[in-house]
C-alpha positions as CSV (number, residue, x, y, z in Angstrom):
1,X,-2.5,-107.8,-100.1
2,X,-5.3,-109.9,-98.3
3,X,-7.1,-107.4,-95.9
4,X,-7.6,-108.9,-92.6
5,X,-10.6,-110.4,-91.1
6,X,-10.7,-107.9,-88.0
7,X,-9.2,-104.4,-88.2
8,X,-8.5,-101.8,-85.8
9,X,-10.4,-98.4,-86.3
10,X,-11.6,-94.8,-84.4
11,X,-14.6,-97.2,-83.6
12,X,-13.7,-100.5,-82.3
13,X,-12.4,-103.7,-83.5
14,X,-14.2,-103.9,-87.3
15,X,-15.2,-106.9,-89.2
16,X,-15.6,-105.8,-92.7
17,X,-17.1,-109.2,-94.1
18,X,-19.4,-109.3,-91.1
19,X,-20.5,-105.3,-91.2
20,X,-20.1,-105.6,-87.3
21,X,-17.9,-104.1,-84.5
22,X,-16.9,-105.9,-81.6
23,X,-16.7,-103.7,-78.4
24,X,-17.2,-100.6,-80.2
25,X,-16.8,-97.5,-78.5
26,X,-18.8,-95.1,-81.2
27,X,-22.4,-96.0,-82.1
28,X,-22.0,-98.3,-84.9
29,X,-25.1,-100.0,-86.8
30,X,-24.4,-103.6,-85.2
31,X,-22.4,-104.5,-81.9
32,X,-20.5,-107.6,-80.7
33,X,-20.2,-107.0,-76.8
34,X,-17.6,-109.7,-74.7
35,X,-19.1,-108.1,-71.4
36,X,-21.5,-105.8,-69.5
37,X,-18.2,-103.4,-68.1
38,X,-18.8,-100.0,-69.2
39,X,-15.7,-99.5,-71.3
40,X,-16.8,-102.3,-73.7
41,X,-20.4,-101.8,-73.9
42,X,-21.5,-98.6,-74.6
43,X,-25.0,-96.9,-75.3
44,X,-26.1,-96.0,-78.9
45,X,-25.8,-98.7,-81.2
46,X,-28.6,-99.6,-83.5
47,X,-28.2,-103.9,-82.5
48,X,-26.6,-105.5,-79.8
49,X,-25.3,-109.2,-79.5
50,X,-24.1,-110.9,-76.2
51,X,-24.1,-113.8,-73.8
52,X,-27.2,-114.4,-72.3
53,X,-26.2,-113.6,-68.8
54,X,-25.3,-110.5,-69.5
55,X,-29.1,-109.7,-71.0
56,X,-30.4,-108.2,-67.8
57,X,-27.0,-106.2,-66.8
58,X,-27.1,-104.4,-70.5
59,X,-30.8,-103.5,-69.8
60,X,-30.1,-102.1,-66.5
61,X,-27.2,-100.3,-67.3
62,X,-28.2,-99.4,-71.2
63,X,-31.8,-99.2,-71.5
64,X,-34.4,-100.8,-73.6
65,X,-31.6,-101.8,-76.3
66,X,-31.7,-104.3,-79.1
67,X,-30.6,-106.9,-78.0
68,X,-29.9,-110.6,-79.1
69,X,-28.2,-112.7,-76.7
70,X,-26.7,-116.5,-77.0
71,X,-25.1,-119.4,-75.1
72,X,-21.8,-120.3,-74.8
73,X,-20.8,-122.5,-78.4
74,X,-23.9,-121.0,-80.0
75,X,-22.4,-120.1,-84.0
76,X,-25.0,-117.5,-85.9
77,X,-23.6,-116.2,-88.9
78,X,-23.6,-112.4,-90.4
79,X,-23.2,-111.6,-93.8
80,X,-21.6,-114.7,-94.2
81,X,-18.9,-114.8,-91.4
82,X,-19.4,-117.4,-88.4
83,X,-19.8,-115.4,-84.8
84,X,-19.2,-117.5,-81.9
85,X,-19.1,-116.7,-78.1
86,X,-16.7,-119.0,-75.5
87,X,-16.2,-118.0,-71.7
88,X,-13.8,-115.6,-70.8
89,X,-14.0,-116.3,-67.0
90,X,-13.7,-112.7,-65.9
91,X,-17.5,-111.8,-64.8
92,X,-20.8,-113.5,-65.0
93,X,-21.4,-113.4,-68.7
94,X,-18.6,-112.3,-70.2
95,X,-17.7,-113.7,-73.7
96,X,-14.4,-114.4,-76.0
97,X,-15.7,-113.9,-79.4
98,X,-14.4,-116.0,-82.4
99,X,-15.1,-114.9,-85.6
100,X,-14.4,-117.2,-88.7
101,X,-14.3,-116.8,-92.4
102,X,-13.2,-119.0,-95.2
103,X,-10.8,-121.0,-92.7
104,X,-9.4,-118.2,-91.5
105,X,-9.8,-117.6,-87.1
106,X,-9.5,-115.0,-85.2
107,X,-10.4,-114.6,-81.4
108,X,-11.0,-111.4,-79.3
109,X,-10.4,-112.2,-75.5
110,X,-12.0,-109.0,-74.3
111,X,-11.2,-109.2,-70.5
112,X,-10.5,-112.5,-69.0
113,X,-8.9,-114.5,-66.1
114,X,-7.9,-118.1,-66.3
115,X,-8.4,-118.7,-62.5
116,X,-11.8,-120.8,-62.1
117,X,-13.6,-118.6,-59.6
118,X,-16.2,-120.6,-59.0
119,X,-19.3,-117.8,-60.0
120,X,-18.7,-117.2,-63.5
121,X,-18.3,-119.9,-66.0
122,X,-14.5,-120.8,-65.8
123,X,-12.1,-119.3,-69.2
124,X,-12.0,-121.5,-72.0
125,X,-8.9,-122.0,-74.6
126,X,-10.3,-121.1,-78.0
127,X,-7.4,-122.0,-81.0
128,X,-7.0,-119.5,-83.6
129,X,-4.9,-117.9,-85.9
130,X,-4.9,-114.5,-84.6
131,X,-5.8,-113.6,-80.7
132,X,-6.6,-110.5,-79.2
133,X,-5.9,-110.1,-75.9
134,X,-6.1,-108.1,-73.0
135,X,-2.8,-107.7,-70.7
136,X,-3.9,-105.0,-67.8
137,X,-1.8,-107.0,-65.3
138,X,1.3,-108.0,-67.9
139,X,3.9,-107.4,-65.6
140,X,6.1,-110.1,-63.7
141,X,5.1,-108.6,-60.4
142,X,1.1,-109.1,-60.8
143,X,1.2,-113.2,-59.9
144,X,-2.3,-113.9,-57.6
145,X,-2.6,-116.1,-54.9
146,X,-5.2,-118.7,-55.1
147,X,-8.7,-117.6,-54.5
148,X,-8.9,-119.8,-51.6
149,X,-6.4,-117.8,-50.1
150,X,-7.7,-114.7,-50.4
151,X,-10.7,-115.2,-49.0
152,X,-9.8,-117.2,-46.0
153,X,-7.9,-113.3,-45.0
154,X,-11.3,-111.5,-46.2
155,X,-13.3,-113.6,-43.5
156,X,-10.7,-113.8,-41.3
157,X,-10.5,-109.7,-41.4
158,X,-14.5,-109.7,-41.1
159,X,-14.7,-112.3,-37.9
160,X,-11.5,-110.4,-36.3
161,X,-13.7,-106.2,-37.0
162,X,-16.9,-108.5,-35.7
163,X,-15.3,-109.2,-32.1
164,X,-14.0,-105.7,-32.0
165,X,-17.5,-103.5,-32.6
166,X,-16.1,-102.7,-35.7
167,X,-18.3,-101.9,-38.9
168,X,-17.1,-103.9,-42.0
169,X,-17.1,-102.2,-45.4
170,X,-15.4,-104.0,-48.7
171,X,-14.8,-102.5,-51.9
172,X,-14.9,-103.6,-55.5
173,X,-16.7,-103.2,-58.8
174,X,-20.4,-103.7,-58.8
175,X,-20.3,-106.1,-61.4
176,X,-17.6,-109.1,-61.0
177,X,-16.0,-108.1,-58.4
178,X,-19.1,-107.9,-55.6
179,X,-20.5,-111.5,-56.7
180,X,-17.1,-112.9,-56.5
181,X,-16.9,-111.2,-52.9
182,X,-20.9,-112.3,-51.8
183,X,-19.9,-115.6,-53.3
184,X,-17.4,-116.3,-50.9
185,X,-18.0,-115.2,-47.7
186,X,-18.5,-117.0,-44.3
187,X,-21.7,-116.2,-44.1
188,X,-22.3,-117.8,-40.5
189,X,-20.3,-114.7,-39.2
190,X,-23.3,-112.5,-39.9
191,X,-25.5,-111.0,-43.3
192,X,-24.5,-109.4,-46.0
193,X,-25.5,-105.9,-46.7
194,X,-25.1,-103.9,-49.9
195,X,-24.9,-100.2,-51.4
196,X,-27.6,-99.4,-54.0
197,X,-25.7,-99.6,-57.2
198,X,-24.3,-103.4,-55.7
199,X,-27.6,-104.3,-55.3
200,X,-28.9,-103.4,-58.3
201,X,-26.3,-105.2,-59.8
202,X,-27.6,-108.1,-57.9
203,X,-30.7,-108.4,-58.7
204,X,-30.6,-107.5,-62.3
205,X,-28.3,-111.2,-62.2
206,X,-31.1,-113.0,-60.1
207,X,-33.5,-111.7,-62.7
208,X,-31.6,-113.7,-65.2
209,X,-31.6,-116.6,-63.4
210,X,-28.0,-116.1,-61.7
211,X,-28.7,-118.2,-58.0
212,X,-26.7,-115.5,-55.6
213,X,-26.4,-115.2,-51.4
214,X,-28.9,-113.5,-49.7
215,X,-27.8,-109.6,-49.8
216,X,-30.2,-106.6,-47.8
217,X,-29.7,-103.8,-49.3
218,X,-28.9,-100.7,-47.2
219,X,-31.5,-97.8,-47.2
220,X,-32.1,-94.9,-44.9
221,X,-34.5,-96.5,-42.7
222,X,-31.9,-99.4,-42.5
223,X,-31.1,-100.1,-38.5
224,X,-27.4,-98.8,-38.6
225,X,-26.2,-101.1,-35.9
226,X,-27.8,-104.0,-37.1
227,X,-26.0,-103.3,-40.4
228,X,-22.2,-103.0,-38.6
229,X,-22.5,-106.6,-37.2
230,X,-22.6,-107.2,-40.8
231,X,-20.4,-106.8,-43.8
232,X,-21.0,-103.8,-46.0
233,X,-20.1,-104.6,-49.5
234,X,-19.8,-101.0,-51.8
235,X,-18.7,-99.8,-55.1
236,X,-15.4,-97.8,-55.4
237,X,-17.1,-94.8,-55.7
238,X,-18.6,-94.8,-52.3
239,X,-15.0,-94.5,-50.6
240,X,-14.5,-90.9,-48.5
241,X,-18.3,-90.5,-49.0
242,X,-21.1,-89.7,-46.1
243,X,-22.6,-92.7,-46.9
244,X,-20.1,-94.8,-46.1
245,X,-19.0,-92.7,-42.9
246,X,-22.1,-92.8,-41.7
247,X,-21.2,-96.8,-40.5
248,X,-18.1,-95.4,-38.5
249,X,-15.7,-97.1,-36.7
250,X,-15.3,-99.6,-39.3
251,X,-12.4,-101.5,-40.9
252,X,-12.6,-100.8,-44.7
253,X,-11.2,-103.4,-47.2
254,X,-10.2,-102.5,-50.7
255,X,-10.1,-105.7,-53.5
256,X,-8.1,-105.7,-56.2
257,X,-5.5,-106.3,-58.3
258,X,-3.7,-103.0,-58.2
259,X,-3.0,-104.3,-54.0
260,X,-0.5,-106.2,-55.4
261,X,1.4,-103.1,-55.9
262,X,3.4,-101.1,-52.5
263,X,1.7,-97.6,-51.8
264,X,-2.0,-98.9,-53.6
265,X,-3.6,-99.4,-50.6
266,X,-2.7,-96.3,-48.9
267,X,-3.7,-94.4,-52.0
268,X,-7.2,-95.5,-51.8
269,X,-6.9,-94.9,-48.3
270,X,-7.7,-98.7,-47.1
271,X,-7.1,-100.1,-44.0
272,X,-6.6,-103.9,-45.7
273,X,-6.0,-104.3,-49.5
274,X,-7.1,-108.0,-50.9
275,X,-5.0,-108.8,-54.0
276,X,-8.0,-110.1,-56.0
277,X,-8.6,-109.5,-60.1
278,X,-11.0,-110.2,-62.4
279,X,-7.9,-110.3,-64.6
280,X,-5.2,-112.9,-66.0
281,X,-2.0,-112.4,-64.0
282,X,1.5,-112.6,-65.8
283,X,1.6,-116.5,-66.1
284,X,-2.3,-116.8,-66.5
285,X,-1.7,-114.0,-69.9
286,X,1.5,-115.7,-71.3
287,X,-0.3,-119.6,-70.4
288,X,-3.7,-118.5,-72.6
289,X,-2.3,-117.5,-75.2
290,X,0.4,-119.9,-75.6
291,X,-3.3,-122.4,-75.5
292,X,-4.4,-120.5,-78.7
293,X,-1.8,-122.0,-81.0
294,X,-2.2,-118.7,-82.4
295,X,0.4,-117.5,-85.7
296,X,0.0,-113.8,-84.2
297,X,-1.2,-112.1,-80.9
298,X,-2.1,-108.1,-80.5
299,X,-2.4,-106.5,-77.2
300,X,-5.3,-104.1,-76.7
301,X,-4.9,-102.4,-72.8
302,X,-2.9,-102.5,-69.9
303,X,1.0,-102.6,-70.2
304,X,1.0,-103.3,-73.9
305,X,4.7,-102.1,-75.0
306,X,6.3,-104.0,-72.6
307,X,4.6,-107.3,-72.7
308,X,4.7,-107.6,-76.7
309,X,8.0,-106.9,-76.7
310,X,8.6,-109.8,-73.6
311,X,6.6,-112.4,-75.9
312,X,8.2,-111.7,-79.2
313,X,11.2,-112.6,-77.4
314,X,10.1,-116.0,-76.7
315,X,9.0,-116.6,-79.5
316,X,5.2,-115.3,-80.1
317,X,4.4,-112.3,-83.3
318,X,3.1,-109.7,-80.8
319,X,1.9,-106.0,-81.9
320,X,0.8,-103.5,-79.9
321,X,-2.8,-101.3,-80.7
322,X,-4.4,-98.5,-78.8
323,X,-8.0,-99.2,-77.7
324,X,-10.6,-97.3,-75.6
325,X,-10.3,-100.2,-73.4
326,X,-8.9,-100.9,-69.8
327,X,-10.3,-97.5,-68.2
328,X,-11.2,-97.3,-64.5
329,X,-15.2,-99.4,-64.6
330,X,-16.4,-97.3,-61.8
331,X,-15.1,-93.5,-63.4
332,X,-16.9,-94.7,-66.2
333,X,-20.3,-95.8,-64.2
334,X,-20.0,-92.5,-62.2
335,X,-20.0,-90.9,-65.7
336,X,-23.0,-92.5,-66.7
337,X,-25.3,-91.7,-63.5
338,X,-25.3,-95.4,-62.4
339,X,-24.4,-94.5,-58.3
340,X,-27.1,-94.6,-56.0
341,X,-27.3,-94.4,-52.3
C-alpha cells in the first residue's frame, strides 16, 4: 500500500519524502510553521520555515531561531518534495502550506478565515487532493456578521463610554486579533492605547514592514486620565488583573468568537461581547473546502466528530485526527512568560 504524503504522528503532521514537520509540536530537525500562534509554532527546532511576515513575531516570541522565511507563491523544494505557502487570511502572516510530490497534493490549512478583513492578506482557495483543515467554529450556530458590522457596535460602544467618563478597555489576542481591532477603529473619537504584550506585538509587525495606527503604549508614568478618554486595547490575560483596574470605571469589551455562544460573555465577565474570529464560521469551513476540489478532507481541532460526520453526509471523505492544536493562544503565551505590564 502507497504510504501517504503527509502522516499524522506524536510530533506533528510528517512528511516523510520531505524529512520535515509542519506545525510540529516536539522539536523536530526541520519545521514548516502556517503561523506565529503559540500552539503551532513552538521553540526548539533545529530550522524553521515561514511567511515572511511572520519573521519578526517568531523572533520576538522564539528567540534567535533559524529561520527561513518566503512570500506567498514562493515553491522551494526539500529532499525533493515541492513546499509552497498561500494565505490563510487568519492573522498577518499566516500561511496554508501545500506540499506536492510526483502529482500527488496535499494542503494543510492551519488556521484560517475566509472573511477579507482588510489587515491580513485575504484566504486563498488552494486545489488539492487531500486538505487539512481546521474546524474550531464547525457548528451551525457559529455564522459571523460582517466585519463592518461589528465594528460599527465597537465604535459605537467606545463614543457612547467616551460621553459617559467611562474608561474603555477591549480584549483579544495580541496577535490577530488586536490589529484587526487597531485597524478598525474611529480613531477621531480619541488615541489608541495598549498593554505591553499588545504592543510588543505591534511593533515587532512595524519592524517587518507591517504599516499599523498609531498605538501609545501604557506604562506607569502613563497620565491615567489621559489614557480613559482613550481606548485601552489588552490581551486576555489582563482581565480581573490590577492593571486593568487600575483604569476604573470603565466599560470592558471582550472579542471573539466564543460571543456567539449565550453565557460566554458573562463567563469572562464582560460588559459587551463582540462576535469577531479569526476563524472560518460554519459556511466559510464547509465553502473552503468544497473550493479545494479535494478527494479527501481530515479535521485537525475544534468540533471534529461532529463536523466530519456532517460533511461525509453531503458528500465529502472526512476523518477525524487528534492534534495539539486549537488550545487557548493566550494560556499558552502566559505559559511561555510572554505577559508584560
Amino acid at each position: 500500500m502507497k504510504k501517504p504524503l503527509l502522516e499524522f504522528t506524536d510530533r506533528g503532521i510528517y512528511c516523510d519524502k520531505g524529512k520535515f514537520y509542519i506545525d510540529p509540536w516536539k522539536p523536530v530537525d526541520d519545521a514548516v510553521i502556517t503561523h506565529a500562534h503559540a500552539d503551532h509554532a513552538y521553540w526548539g527546532h533545529k530550522r524553521y520555515l515561514a511567511h515572511h511576515l511572520s519573521r519578526e513575531v517568531l523572533y520576538y516570541r522564539l528567540g534567535e531561531i533559524n529561520l527561513q522565511t518566503i512570500e506567498y507563491g514562493e515553491t522551494i523544494t526539500k529532499n525533493g518534495v515541492e513546499v509552497t505557502l498561500f494565505p490563510a487570511g487568519h492573522v498577518i502572516g499566516s500561511a496554508q502550506v501545500r506540499v506536492v510530490s510526483q502529482g500527488e497534493a496535499w494542503v494543510v490549512s492551519g488556521d484560517y478565515k475566509v472573511e477579507d478583513d482588510g489587515v491580513c492578506t485575504p484566504f486563498e482557495s488552494v486545489p488539492c487532493h487531500h486538505f487539512i483543515s481546521e474546524c474550531t467554529f464547525g457548528m451551525p450556530v457559529y455564522k459571523w456578521k460582517p466585519q463592518l458590522q461589528v465594528f460599527n457596535e465597537v465604535n459605537s460602544w467606545w463614543r457612547h463610554n467616551v460621553e459617559h467618563n467611562l474608561a474603555t478597555v477591549i480584549v483579544g489576542y495580541s496577535l490577530g486579533k488586536a490589529q484587526r481591532i487597531l485597524q478598525n477603529l474611529d480613531l477621531t473619537i480619541g488615541k489608541v492605547y495598549t498593554h505591553g504584550v499588545i504592543e510588543n506585538t505591534c511593533e515587532a509587525l512595524r519592524r517587518n514592514g507591517v504599516v499599523l495606527h498609531p498605538t501609545e503604549r501604557i506604562i506607569p508614568e502613563s497620565n491615567k486620565e489621559e489614557v480613559r478618554k482613550g481606548i485601552i486595547i489588552a490581551p486576555p490575560s489582563s482581565v480581573g488583573t490590577p492593571w486593568m483596574r487600575k483604569f476604573q470605571p470603565y466599560s470592558f469589551g471582550y472579542c471573539s468568537g466564543w460571543m456567539a455562544i449565550r453565557g460566554a460573555k458573562r463567563r469572562r465577565a464582560a460588559d459587551r461581547g463582540f462576535v469577531l474570529s479569526d476563524h472560518a464560521d460554519w459556511d466559510g469551513l464547509i465553502s473552503a473546502i468544497d473550493a479545494t476540489g479535494c478527494e479527501k478532507v481530515y479535521l485537525t481541532h475544534g468540533y471534529t466528530a461532529s463536523f466530519s460526520r456532517y460533511l461525509n453526509t453531503i458528500g465529502f471523505d472526512a476523518h477525524e485526527v487528534h492534534t495539539l492544536y486549537g488550545a487557548e493562544e493566550e494560556e499558552l503565551i502566559e505559559q511561555a512568560g510572554d505577559i508584560t505590564a
